[in-house]
C-alpha positions as CSV (number, residue, x, y, z in Angstrom):
1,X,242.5,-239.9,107.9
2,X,243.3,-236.2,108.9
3,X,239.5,-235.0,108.3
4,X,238.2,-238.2,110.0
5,X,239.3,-237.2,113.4
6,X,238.5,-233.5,112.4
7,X,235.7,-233.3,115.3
8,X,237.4,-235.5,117.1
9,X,240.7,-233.4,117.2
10,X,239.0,-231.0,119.7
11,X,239.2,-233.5,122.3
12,X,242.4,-234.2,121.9
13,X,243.7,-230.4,121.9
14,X,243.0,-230.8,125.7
15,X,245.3,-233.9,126.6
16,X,249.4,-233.6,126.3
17,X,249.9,-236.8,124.5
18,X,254.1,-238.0,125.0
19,X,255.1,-240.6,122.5
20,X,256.6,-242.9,124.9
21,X,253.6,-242.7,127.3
22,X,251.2,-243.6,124.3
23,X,253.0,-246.2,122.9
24,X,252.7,-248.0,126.5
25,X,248.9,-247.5,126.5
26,X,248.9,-249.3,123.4
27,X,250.7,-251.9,124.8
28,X,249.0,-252.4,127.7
29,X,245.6,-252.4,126.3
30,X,245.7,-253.6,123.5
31,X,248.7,-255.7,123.1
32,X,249.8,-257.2,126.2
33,X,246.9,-259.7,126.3
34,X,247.6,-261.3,123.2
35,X,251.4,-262.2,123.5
36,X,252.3,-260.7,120.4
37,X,255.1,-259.0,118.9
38,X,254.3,-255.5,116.7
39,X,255.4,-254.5,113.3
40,X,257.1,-250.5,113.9
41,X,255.2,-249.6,110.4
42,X,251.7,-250.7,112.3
43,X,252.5,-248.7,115.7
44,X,253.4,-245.4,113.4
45,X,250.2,-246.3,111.6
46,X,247.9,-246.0,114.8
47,X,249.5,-243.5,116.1
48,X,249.5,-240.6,113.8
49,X,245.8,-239.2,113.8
50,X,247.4,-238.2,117.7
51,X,249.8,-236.3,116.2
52,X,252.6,-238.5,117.0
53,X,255.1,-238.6,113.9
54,X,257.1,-241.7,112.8
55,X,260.5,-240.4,113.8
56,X,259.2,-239.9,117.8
57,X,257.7,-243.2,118.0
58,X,260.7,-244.9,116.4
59,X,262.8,-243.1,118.9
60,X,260.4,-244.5,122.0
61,X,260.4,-247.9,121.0
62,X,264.3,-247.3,120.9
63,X,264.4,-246.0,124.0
64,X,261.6,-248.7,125.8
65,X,263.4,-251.3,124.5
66,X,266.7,-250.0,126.3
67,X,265.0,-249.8,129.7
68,X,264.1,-253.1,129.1
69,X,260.3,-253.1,128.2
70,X,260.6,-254.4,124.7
71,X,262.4,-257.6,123.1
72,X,263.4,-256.7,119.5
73,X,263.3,-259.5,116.4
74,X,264.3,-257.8,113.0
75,X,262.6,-260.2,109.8
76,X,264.2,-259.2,106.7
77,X,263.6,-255.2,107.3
78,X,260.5,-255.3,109.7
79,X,261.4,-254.8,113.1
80,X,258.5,-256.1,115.3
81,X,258.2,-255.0,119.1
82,X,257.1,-257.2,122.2
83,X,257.0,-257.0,125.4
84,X,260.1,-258.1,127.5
85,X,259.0,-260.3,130.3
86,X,259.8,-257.5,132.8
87,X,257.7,-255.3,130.5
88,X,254.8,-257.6,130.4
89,X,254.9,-258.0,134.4
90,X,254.8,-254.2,134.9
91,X,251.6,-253.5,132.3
92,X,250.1,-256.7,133.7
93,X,250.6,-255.3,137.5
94,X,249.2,-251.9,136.0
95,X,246.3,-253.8,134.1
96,X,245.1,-254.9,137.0
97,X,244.3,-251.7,138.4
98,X,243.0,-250.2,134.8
99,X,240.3,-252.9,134.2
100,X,239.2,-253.3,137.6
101,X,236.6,-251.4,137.9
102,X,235.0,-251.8,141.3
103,X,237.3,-252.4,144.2
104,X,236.0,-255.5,147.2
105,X,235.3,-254.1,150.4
106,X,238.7,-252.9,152.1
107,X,239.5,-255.4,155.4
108,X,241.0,-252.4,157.0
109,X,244.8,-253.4,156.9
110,X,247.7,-251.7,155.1
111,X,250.7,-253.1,154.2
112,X,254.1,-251.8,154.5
113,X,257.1,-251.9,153.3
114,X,260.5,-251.1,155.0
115,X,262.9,-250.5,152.5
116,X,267.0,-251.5,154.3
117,X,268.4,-247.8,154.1
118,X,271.7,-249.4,153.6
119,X,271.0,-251.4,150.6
120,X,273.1,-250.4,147.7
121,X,270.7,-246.7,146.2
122,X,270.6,-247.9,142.7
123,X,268.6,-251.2,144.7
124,X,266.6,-249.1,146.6
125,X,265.3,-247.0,143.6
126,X,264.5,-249.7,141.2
127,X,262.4,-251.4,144.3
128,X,260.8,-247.8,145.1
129,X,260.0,-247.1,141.7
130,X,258.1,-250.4,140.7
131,X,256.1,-250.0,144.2
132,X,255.2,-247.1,143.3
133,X,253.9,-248.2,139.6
134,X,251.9,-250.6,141.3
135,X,250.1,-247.7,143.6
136,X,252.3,-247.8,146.8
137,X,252.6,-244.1,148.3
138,X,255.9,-243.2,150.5
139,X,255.2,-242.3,153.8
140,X,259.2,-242.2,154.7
141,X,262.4,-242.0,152.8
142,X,262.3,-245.9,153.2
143,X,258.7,-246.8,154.3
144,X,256.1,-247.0,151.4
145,X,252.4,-247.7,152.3
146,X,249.4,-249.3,150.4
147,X,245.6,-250.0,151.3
148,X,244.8,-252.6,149.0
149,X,248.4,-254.3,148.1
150,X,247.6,-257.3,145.6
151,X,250.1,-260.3,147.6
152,X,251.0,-261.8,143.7
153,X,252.1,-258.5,142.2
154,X,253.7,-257.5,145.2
155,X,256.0,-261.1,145.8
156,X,257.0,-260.4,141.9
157,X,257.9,-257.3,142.1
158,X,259.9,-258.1,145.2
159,X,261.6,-261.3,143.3
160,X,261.9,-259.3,140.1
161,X,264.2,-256.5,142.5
162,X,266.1,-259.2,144.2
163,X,264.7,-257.0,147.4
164,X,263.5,-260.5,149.8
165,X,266.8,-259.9,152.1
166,X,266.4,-256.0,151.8
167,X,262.9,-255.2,152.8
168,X,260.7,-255.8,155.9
169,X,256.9,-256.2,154.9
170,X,254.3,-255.5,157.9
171,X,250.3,-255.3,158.0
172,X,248.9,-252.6,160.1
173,X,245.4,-251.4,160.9
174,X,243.7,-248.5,162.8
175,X,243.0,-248.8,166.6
176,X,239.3,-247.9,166.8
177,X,239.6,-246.2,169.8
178,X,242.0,-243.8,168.1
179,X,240.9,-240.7,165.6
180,X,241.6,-241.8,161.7
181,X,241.7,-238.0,161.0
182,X,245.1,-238.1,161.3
183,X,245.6,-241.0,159.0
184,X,243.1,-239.4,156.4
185,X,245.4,-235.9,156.3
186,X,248.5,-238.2,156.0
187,X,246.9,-240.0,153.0
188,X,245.8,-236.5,151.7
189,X,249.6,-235.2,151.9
190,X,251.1,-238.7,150.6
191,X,249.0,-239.2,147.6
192,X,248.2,-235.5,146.6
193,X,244.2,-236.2,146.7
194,X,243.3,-232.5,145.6
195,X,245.5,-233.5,142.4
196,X,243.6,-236.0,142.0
197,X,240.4,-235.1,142.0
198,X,240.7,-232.2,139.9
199,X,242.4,-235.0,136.9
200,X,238.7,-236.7,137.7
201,X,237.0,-233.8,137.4
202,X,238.6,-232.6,134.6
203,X,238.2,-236.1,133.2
204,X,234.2,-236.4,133.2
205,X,234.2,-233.1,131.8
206,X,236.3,-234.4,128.5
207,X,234.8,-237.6,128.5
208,X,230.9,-237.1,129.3
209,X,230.0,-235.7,126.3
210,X,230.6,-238.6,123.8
211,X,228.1,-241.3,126.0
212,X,225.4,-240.3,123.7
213,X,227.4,-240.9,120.1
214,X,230.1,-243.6,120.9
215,X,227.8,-246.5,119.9
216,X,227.9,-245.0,116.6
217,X,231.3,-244.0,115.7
218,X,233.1,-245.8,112.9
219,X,235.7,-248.4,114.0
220,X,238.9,-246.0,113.2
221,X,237.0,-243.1,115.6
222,X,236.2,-245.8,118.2
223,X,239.9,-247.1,118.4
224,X,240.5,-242.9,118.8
225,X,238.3,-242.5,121.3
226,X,239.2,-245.8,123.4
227,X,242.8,-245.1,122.9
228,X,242.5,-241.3,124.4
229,X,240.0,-242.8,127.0
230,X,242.2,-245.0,128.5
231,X,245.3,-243.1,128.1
232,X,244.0,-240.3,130.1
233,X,242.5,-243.0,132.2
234,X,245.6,-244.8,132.8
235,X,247.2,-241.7,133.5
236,X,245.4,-240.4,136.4
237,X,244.8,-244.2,137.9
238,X,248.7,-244.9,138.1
239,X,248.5,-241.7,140.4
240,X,245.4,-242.7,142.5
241,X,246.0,-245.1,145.4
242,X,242.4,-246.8,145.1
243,X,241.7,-245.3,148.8
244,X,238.9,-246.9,150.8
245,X,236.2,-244.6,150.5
246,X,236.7,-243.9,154.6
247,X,239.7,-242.4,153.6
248,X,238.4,-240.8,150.8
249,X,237.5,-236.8,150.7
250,X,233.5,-236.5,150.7
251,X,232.0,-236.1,146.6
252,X,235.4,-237.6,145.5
253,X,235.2,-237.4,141.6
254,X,236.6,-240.5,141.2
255,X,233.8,-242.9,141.8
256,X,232.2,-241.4,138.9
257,X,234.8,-241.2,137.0
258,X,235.4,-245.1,137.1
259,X,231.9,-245.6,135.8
260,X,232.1,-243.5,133.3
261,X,235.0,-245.4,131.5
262,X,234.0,-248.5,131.7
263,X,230.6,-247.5,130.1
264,X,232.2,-245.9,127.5
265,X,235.3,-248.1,127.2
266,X,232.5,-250.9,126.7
267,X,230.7,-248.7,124.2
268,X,233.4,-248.5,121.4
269,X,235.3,-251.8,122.5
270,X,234.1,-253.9,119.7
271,X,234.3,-251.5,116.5
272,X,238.1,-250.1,117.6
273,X,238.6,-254.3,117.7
274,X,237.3,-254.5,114.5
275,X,239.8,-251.5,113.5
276,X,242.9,-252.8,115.1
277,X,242.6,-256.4,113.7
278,X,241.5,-255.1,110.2
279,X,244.9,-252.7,110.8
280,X,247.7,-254.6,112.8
281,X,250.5,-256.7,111.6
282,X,252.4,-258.9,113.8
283,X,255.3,-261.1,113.7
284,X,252.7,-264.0,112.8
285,X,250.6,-261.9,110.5
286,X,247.4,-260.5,111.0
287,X,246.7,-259.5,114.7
288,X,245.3,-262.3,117.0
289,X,241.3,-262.0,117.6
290,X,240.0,-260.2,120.9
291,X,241.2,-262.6,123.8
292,X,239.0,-263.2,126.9
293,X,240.9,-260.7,129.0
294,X,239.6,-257.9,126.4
295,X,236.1,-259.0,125.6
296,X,234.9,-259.5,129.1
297,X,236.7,-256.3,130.9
């Protein structure tokens, strides 16, 4: 296995790869579509050639599971790992960002949310954090702002936080007559866009360099490759707000960066399938065949 990913390795020397953080892009990319529960022996399996040992991703599913992402079931002495239903709601809200590629033309409205500053703080967190998950930014200690807010996602995150007595939700647009440099600096402060970019940059630079091969790897490089592609992916996405690109800096990497991925993701989707159901056990056996939600993303 080691001298498998021996060429590959170089690539990964450049990412800082956190158990917990991995383990949730497996979820989400893999797992969450197919409803399944995972054996702990077949998440230490996939996760070694990154360098992840057994003990740290026992002690992240121990830890997930405690903030509530996973629901545990112990057969005899397997313990298997699914997503909770808040767990699947978050990487489903996130998911929807990941796989969408291309983003509809923007009808020029934001919507906001005022947050009840005397709601109780441990209320007010929870709320702020899952708005920010699903790519709010915070404009005010209570007012949090977003461009493209998906109305489902947003009404379950609201129910899931108890928040519908607690929050005020508003749309607002520009006034034409008005300069939208302003707003564009505002959105450059709020959402860190230099940050940003450079992660794009940075990206296309790690990633560029394998269009030519990853139709050719073997099944166990192309579930290493997807696996680092999307986790870097995911990584810098949850931090991007998805701007209109009249908000957006001019040559703003991320355009290309989107493209990129999905060629590449589409590239070495169907051997690192062929990997994980050859590789996966499950509560019910053998891991379920590529659903819909996988095959046509």
């Amino acid at each position: 296995m080691q001298s498998l990913f021996l060429y590959h390795n170089k690539l990964q020397d450049r990412f800082s790869l956190r158990s917990n953080s991995m383990v949730m892009t497996l979820y989400g990319d893999v797992f969450a579509s197919r409803g399944q529960a995972i054996w702990l022996g077949s998440l230490i399996q996939l996760l070694e050639p990154f360098g992840i040992s057994a003990r740290q991703v026992r002690t992240s599913v121990f830890r997930l599971a405690s903030d509530q992402w996973f629901d545990i079931e112990r057969m005899g002495r397997r313990s298997y790992y699914g997503l909770s239903t808040d767990g699947l709601q978050r990487v489903q809200h996130a998911g929807k960002r990941i796989y969408e590629f291309s983003s509809a033309p923007w009808d020029g409205y934001w919507t906001l949310v005022f947050i009840d500053a005397k709601w109780k703080l441990s209320a007010r967190q929870k709320l702020r954090r899952e708005l920010l998950w699903d790519g709010f930014g915070q404009l005010a200690p209570h007012i949090l702002a977003h461009p493209r807010a998906e109305s489902q996602s947003l009404a379950e995150i609201i129910h899931a936080c108890q928040a519908e007595t607690h929050i005020t939700l508003m749309k607002a647009s520009n006034i034409d007559s008005y300069s939208r440099k302003p707003l564009i600096d505002l959105m450059q402060q709020t959402f860190d866009l230099s940050y940003i970019d450079t992660a794009w940059t940075q990206f296309i630079k790690r990633f560029s360099s394998l269009a030519q091969s990853a139709k050719n790897l073997s099944p166990a490089e192309a579930f290493y490759i997807r696996t680092l592609l999307i986790h870097e992916y995911r990584r810098i996405l949850l931090r991007d707000p998805n701007l209109p690109e009249a908000l957006l800096p001019q040559a703003w990497s991320g355009l290309e960066a989107r493209q990129l991925c999905q060629a590449l993701y589409q590239d070495v989707k169907q051997a690192s399938e062929a990997y994980l159901i050859e590789t996966v056990q499950t509560r019910e056996g053998a891991l379920s065949a590529t659903p819909a939600e996988i095959a046509l993303s």
